[in-house]
N, C-alpha and C positions, 0 to 999 in steps of 0.2 A: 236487359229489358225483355220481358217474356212475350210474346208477340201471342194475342188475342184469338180462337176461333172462330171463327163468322156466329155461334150461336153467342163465344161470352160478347162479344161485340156488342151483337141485339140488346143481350142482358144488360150491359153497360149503359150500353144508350136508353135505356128506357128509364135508369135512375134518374138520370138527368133531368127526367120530365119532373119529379116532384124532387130531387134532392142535388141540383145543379153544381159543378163544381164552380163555374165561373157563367160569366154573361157571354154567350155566343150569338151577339149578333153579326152580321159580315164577316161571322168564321167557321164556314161549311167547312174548308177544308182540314182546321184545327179539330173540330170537334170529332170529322171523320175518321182522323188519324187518331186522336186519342180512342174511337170505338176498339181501333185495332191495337192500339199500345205501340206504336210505330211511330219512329222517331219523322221528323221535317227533312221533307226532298224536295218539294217545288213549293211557290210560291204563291199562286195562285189552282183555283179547282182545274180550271183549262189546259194549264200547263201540267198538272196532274196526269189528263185526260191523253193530253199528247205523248206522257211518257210511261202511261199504262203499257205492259206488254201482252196482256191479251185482253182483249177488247171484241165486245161482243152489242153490238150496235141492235137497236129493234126499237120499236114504238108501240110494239104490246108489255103494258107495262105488269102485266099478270104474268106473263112467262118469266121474270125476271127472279130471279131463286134467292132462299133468303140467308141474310148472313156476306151480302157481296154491296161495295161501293157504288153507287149511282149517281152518274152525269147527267144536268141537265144542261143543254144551252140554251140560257135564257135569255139570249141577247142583248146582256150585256159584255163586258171585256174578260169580263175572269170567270163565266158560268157559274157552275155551284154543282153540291155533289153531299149525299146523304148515305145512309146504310139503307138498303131493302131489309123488309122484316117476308116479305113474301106476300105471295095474292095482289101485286099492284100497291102497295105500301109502304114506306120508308117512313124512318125516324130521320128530322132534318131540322133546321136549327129556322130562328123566326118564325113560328108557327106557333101562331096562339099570342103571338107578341113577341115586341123587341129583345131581340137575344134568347129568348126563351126556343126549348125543343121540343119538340110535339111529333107526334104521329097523324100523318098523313098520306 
């Protein structure tokens, strides 16, 4: 499995918007990992978060570079987590509708 660079990732992820492979609703973290071509290690996005080994925390979401995975905690149990395309933007899954991936 040939493991994705942050720009094919983008690339990847943005088919998804008109030519989806499956329904990704309540599957940030699947769809995340398929951006990258990386095989299932945790279970949920949080637990994701927790065994990320470098981790770069901030609340300006413009600094955030593109082509790299993104945390949110949104209070509920298992967060969620998208690709940054850059300038404050990610590709993430539910958006625009159920299971659907959209930029925002």
């Amino acid at each position: 499995m040939e493991i994705r660079t942050g720009a094919s990732a983008i690339k990847w992820a943005k088919t998804q918007t008109t030519n989806p492979v499956k329904d990704f609703h309540n599957l940030c973290l699947q769809f995340t990992r398929m951006c990258f071509n990386v095989a299932a290690k945790y279970t949920t996005a949080k637990k994701g978060w927790e065994g990320a080994t470098k981790k770069h925390k901030t609340t300006n979401a413009s600094s955030i570079p593109a082509g790299v995975p993104v945390w949110f905690k949104t209070g509920t149990v298992n967060w969620h987590v998208a690709i940054s395309t850059g300038n404050g933007n990610c590709y993430s899954t539910d958006v625009g509708g159920r299971g659907k991936v959209g930029l925002i």
